[in-house]
C-alpha positions as CSV (number, residue, x, y, z in Angstrom):
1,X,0.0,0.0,0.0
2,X,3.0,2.5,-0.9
3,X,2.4,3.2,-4.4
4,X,2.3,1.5,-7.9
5,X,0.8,-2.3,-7.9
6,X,3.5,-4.5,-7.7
7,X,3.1,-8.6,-9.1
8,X,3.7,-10.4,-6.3
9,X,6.2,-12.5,-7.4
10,X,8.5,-9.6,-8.1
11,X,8.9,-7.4,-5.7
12,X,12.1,-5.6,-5.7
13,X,13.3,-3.5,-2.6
14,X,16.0,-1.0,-2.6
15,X,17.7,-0.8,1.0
16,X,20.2,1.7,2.1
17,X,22.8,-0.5,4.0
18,X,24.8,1.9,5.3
19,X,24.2,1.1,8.9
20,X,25.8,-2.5,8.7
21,X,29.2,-0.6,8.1
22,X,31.0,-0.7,11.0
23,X,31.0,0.0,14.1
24,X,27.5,-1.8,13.8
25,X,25.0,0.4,16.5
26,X,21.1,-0.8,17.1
27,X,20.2,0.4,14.0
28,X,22.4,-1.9,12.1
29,X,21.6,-4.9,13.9
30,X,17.4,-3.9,13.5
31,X,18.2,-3.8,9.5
32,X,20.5,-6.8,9.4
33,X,17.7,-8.9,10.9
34,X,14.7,-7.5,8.9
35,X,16.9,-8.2,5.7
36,X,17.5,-11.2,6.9
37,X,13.6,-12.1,7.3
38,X,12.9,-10.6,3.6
39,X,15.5,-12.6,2.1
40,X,13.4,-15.7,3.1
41,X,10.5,-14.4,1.3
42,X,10.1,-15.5,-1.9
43,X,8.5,-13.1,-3.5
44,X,10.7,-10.1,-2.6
45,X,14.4,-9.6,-3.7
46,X,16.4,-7.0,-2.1
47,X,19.3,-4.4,-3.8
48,X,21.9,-3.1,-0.9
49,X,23.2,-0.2,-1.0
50,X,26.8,-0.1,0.9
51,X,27.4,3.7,1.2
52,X,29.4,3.8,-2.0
53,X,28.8,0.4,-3.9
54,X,25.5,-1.9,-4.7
55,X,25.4,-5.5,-3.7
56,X,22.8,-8.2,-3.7
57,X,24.8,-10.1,-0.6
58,X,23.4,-8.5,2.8
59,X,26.7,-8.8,4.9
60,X,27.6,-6.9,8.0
61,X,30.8,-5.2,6.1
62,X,34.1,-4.3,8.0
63,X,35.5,-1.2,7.2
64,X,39.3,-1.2,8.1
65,X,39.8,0.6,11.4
66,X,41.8,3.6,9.6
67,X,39.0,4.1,7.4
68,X,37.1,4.1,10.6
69,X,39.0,6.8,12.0
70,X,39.5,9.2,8.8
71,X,35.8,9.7,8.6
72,X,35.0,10.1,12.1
73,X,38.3,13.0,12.0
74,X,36.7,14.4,9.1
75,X,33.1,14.6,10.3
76,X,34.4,16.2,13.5
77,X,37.3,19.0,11.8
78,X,36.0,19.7,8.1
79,X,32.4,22.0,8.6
80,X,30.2,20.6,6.2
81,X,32.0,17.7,6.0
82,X,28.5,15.3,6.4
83,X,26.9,17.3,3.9
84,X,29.6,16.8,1.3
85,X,29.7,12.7,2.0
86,X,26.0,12.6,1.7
87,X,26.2,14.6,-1.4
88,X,28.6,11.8,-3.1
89,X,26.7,9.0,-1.8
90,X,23.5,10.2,-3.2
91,X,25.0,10.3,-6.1
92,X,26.5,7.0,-6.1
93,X,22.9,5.7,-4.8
94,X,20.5,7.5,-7.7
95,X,23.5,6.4,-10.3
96,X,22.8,2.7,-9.2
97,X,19.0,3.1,-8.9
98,X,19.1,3.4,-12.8
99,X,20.4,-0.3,-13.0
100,X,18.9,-2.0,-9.5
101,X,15.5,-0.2,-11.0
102,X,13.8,-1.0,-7.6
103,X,9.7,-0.7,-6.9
104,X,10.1,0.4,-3.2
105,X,13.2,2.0,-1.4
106,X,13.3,1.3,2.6
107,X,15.5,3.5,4.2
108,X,15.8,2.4,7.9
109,X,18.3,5.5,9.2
110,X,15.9,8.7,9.6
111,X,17.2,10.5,6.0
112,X,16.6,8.7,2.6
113,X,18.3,9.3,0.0
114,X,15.9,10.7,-2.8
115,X,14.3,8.6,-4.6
116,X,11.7,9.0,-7.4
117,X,9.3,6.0,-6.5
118,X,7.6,4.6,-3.3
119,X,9.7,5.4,-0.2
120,X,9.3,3.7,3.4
121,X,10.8,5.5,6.2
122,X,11.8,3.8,9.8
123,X,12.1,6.2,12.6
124,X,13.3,5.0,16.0
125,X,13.5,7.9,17.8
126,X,13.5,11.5,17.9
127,X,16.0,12.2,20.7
128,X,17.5,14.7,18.5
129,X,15.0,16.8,19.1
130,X,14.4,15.9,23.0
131,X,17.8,15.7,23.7
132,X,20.3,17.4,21.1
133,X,23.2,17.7,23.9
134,X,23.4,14.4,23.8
135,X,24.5,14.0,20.1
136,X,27.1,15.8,18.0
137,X,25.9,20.0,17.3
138,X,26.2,19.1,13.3
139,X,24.3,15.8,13.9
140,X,21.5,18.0,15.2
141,X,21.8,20.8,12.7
142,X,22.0,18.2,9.9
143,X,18.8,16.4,11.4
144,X,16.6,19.7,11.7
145,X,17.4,20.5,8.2
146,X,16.7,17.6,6.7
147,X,14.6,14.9,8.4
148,X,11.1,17.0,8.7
149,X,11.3,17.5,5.0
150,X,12.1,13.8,4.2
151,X,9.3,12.7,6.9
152,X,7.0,14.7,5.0
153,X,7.9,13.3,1.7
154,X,7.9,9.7,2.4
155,X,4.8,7.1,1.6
156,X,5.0,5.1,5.0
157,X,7.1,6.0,8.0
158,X,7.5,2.8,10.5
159,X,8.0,3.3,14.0
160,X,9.4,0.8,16.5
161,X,7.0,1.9,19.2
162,X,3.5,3.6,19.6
163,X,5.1,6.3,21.5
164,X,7.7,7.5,18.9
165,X,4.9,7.4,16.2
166,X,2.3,9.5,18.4
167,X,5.7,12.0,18.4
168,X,6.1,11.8,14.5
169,X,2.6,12.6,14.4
170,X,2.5,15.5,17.0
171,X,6.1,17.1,16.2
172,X,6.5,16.4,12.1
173,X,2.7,17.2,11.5
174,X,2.9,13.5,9.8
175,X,-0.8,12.2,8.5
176,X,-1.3,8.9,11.2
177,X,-2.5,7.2,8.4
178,X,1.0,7.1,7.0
179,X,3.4,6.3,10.0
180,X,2.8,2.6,11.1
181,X,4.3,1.1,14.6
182,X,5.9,-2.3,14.1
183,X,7.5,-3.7,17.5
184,X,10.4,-5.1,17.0
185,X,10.7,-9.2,17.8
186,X,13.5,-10.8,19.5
187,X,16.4,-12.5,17.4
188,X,15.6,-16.5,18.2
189,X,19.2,-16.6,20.2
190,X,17.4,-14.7,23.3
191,X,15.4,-18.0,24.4
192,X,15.0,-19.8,27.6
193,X,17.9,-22.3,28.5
194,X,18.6,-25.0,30.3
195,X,20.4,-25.8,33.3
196,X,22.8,-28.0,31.1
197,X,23.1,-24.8,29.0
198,X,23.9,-22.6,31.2
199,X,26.5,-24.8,33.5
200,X,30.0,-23.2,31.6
201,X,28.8,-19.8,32.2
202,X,27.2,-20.1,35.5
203,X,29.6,-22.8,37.4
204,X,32.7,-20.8,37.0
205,X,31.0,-17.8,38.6
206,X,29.3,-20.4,41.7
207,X,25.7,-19.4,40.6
208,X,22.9,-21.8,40.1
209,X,20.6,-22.4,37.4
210,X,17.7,-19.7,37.6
């Protein structure tokens, strides 16, 4: 329900993987186990795009630990510095759009990359806006520019919580019938154990099972 009719059997979804660069935070991990879900599906395929590159592998990539460190210098000494990387990697992302030719874009990190087609928006929170101390000034200045507009503009906005979609609502001015709350589920690992299970972890330590 996001826009053109789509066959069922071909469903083709354009996902900005950016966030499973690392340092992998809570965002990354949601999107690496939501892609891992739609991979199952056999009617859907999914297009990644890596920052810089397309892939059809969804991999949690490794980015060398100097790379790590130049962009997080930059970001921090060069003013404008997030503008400028966002300005090449929309233009590595609209360049590879032409051959992916996707039918929906998810974008699962608060600002999409434009996009002329059906767009779906996840927004976990908007502590930005409660709480800018407690993020980087350009952070906040780059998020107030952008991420109202791109709310705005979006077909579907998910939420991971009633509460943060009630505050898209009140504070974007976001129609309720386009911003959806999805809870997230547990990954299987997190399960009940055993007492056998748990014995290496728990002996050691002189703690009983439960």
């Amino acid at each position: 329900g996001v826009g053109k009719s789509v066959e069922k059997s071909s469903l083709k979804v354009a996902v900005n993987a950016t966030p499973l660069l690392s340092p992998m935070t809570g965002i990354g991990r949601y999107l690496y186990s939501l892609c891992e879900q739609l991979e199952l599906m056999q009617h859907v395929s999914c297009a990644y795009f890596y920052g810089v590159r397309w892939a059809t592998d969804l991999s949690a990539a490794e980015l060398p630990q100097a790379a790590n460190r130049i962009v997080r210098l930059a970001t921090k000494a060069i003013p404008g510095s997030r503008s400028l990387l966002r300005g090449l990697q929309q233009h590595r992302f609209s360049r590879g759009v032409q051959t992916v030719q996707p039918d929906v874009y998810h974008e699962p990190a608060f600002t999409p990359f434009r996009f002329d087609g059906p767009t779906v928006l996840t927004v976990h929170d908007v502590s930005w806006v409660h709480f800018p101390n407690a993020h980087p000034p350009e952070r906040v200045r780059y998020l107030e520019r952008v991420v109202s507009k791109r709310i705005g503009e979006a077909n579907q906005v998910i939420t991971d919580s009633e509460y943060v979609r009630s505050e898209v609502v009140r504070i974007f001015g976001v129609d309720p019938n386009r911003v959806s709350a999805i809870h997230l589920a547990s990954d299987p690992v997190f399960r009940p154990r055993t007492a056998h299970e748990t014995r290496t972890v728990l002996s050691p330590l002189r703690l009983e099972h439960g």
